[in-house]
C-alpha positions, 0 to 999 in steps of 0.5 A, spaced: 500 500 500 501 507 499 502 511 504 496 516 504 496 524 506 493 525 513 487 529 509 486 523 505 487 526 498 493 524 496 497 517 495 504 518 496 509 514 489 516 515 489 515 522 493 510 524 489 503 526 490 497 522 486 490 525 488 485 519 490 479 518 488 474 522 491 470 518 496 464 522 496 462 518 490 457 512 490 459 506 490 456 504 484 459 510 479 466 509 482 465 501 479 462 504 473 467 509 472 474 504 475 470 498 469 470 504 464 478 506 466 480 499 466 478 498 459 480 503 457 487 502 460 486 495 456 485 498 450 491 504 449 495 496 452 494 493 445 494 498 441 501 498 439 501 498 432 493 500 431 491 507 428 492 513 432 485 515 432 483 509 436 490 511 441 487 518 442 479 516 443 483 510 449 487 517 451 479 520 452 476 515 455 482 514 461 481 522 462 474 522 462 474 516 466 479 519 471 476 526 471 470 522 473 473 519 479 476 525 481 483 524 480 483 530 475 480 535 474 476 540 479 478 538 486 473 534 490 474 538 496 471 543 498 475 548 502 479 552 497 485 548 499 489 548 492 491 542 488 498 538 489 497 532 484 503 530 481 507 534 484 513 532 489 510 531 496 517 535 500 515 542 495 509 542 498 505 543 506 506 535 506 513 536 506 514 534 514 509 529 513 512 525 508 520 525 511 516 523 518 514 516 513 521 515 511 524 516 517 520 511 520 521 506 514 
C-alpha cells in the first residue's frame, strides 16, 4: 500500500503526490467509472501498432474516466485548499509529513 496524506487526498509514489479518488462518490459510479478506466487502460495496452485515432479516443476515455473519479480535474474538496497532484510531496505543506514516513521506514 501507499502511504496516504493525513487529509486523505493524496497517495504518496516515489515522493510524489497522486490525488485519490474522491470518496464522496457512490459506490456504484466509482465501479462504473474504475470498469470504464480499466478498459480503457486495456485498450491504449494493445494498441501498439493500431491507428492513432483509436490511441487518442483510449487517451479520452482514461481522462474522462479519471476526471470522473476525481483524480483530475476540479478538486473534490471543498475548502479552497489548492491542488498538489503530481507534484513532489517535500515542495509542498506535506513536506514534514512525508520525511516523518521515511524516517520511520
Amino acid at each position: 500500500m501507499y502511504p496516504v496524506t493525513p487529509d486523505g487526498r493524496y497517495f504518496v509514489v516515489r515522493g510524489r503526490l497522486w490525488r485519490m479518488t474522491n470518496p464522496a462518490l457512490a459506490a456504484d459510479e466509482r465501479e462504473r467509472l474504475m470498469g470504464d478506466l480499466g478498459r480503457a487502460r486495456a485498450v491504449l495496452r494493445r494498441s501498439a501498432h493500431a491507428p492513432e485515432a483509436n490511441r487518442r479516443r483510449a487517451r479520452r476515455q482514461v481522462q474522462t474516466a479519471k476526471v470522473g473519479l476525481g483524480e483530475r480535474g476540479p478538486v473534490w474538496w471543498a475548502d479552497g485548499a489548492p491542488d498538489y497532484n503530481r507534484h513532489m510531496a517535500v515542495n509542498t505543506p506535506y513536506r514534514e509529513w512525508y520525511q516523518g514516513l521515511k524516517l520511520a521506514v
